[in-house]
C-alpha positions as CSV (number, residue, x, y, z in Angstrom):
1,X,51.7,103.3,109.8
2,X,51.4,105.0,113.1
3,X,51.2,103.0,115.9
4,X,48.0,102.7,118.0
5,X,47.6,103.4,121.9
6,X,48.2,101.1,125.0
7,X,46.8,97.6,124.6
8,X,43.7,97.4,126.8
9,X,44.7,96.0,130.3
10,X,48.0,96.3,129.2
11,X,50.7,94.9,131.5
12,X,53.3,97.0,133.3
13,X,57.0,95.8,133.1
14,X,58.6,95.7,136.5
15,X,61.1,98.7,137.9
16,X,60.8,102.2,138.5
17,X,60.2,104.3,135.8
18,X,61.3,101.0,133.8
19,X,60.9,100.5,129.9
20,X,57.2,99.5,128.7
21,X,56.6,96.7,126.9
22,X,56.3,98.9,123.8
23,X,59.8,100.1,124.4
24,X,61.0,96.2,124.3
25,X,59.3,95.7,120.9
26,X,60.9,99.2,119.7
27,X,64.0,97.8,120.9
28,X,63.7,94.5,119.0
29,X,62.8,96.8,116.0
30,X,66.1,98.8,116.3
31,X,68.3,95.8,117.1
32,X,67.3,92.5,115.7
33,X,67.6,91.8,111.3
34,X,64.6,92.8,109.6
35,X,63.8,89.4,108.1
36,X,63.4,88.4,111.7
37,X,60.6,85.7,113.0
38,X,58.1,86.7,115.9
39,X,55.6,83.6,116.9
40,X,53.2,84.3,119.2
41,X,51.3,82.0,121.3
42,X,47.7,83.0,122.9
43,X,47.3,85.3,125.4
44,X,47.7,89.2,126.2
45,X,51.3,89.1,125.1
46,X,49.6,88.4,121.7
47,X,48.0,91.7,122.1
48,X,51.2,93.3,122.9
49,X,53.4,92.1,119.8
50,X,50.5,92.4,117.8
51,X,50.2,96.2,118.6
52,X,53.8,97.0,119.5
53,X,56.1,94.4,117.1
54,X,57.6,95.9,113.5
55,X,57.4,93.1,111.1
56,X,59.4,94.0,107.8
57,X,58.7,90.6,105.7
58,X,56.0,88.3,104.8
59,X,55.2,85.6,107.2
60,X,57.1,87.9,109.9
61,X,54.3,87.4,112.5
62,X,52.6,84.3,113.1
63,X,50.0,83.9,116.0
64,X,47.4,81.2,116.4
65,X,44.1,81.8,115.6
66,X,40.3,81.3,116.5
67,X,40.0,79.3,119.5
68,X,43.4,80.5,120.6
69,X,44.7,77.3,122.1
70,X,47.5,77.8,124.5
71,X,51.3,76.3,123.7
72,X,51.7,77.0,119.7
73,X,54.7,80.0,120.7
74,X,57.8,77.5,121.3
75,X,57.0,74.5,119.1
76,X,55.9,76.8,116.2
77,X,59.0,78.8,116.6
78,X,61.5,75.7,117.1
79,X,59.4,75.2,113.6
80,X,60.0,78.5,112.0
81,X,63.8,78.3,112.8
82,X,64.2,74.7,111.2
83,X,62.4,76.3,107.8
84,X,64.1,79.4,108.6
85,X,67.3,79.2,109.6
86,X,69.3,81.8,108.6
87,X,66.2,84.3,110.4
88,X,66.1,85.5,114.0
89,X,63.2,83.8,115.4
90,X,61.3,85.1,118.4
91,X,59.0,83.3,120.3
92,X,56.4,85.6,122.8
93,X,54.9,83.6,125.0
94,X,53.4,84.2,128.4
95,X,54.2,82.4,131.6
96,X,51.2,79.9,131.3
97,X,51.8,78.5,127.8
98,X,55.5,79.0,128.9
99,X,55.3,76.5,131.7
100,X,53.2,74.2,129.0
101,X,56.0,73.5,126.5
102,X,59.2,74.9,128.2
103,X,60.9,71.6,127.5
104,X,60.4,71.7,124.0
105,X,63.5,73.6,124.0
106,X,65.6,70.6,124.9
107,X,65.0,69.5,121.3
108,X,66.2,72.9,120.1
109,X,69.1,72.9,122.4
110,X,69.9,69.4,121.0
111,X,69.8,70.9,117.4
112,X,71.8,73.9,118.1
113,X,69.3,76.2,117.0
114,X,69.7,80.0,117.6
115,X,66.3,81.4,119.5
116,X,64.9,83.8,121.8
117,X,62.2,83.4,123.7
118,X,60.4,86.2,125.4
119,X,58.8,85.0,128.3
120,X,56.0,87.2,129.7
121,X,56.1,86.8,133.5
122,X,52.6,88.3,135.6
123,X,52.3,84.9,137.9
124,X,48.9,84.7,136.3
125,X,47.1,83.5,132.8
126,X,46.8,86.9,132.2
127,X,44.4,87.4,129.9
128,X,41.6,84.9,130.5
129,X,42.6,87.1,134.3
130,X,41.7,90.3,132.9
131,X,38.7,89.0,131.2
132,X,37.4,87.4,134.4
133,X,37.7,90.8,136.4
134,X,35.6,92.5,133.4
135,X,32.8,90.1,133.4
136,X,32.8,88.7,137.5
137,X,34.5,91.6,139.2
138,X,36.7,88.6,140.5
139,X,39.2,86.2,139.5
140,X,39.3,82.6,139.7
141,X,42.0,79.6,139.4
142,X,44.8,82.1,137.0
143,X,47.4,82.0,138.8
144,X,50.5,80.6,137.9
145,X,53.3,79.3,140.1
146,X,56.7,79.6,138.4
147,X,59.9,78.0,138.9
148,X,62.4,80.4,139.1
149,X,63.4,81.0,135.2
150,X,66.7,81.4,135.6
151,X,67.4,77.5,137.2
152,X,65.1,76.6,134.6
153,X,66.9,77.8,131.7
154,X,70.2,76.3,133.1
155,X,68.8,73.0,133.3
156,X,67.7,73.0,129.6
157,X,70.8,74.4,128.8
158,X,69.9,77.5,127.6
159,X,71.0,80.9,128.6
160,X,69.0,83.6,130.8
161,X,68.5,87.2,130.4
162,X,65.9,89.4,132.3
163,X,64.6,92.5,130.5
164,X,65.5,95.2,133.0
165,X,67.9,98.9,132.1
166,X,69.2,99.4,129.1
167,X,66.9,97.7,126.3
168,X,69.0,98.0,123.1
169,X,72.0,96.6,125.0
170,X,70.3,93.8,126.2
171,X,69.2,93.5,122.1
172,X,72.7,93.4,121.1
173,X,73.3,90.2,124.3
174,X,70.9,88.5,122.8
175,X,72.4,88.7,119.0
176,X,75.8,88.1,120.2
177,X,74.7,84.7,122.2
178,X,74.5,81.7,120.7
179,X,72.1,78.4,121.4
180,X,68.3,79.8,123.0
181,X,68.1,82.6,124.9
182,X,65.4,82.8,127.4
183,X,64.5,86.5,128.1
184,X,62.2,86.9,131.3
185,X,59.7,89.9,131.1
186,X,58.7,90.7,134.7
187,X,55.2,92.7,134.6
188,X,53.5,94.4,137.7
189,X,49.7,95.3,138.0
């Protein structure tokens, strides 16, 4: 099926004339196996895979549900992995929930597991942001202040990337890098 347009309020990634989020998704498409794992946790990233992310099995995108409770993305894919393990597993998770459970991936660093997780980076809670701005013309208490990732992944000993230039090269990193990757998406207004 044909893809849809831009996700309302859709994020911008970071750079001049850069790749859009939809082009990162694409890339994953091209790249990563086709019996790969994408767990979302809440938030407009959601929105993005949702709309953006090819899923070519069953069970191939699993996002949390009514009240949308923040933190299921790394936990659910550290899951996912464990019952999956010969799958590429994806975790998309914004900065927020990010910063929530970030050091649940000691556990999968102890257990060796092979993960990415795509970190959406706007310094904000993004959505609940955008849904302030519709309904107050203002925002209040969103913003997020993050550690700088690349430190971060060090210290839980995993390995840093930062999707900037050449997207399907940066696929092929990934796939060729054992242990969890941590893949910072910078996004601009």
């Amino acid at each position: 099926a044909e893809k849809q347009g831009p996700v309302r309020g859709e994020p911008k990634m970071s750079g001049d004339a850069g790749p859009s989020c939809r082009n990162l998704f694409e890339a994953f498409a091209r790249i990563f196996p086709r019996d790969s794992i994408y767990i979302t946790d809440s938030g407009m990233h959601q929105a993005l895979a949702r709309q953006y992310a090819t899923v070519f099995r069953p069970r191939g995108m699993l996002c949390p549900a009514d009240f949308q409770s923040m933190g299921l993305g790394i936990p659910g894919a550290i899951g996912a992995k464990l019952v999956s393990p010969k799958s590429e597993v994806i975790a998309v998770v914004g900065d927020g929930a990010f910063l929530m459970t970030a050091t649940e991936l000691l556990s999968a660093v102890r257990e060796r597991l092979d993960l990415t997780v795509l970190v959406f980076n706007d310094g904000a809670l993004g959505r609940i942001r955008l849904q302030q701005l519709e309904k107050f013309g203002k925002e209040c208490g969103v913003t997020v202040q993050n550690p700088d990732f690349a430190l971060l992944a060090e210290a839980l000993g995993a390995t840093f990337f930062q999707a900037t230039g050449d997207l399907d090269r940066l696929c092929h990193q990934l796939l060729e890098t054992p242990g969890v990757r941590i893949l910072e998406v910078p996004l601009c207004d």
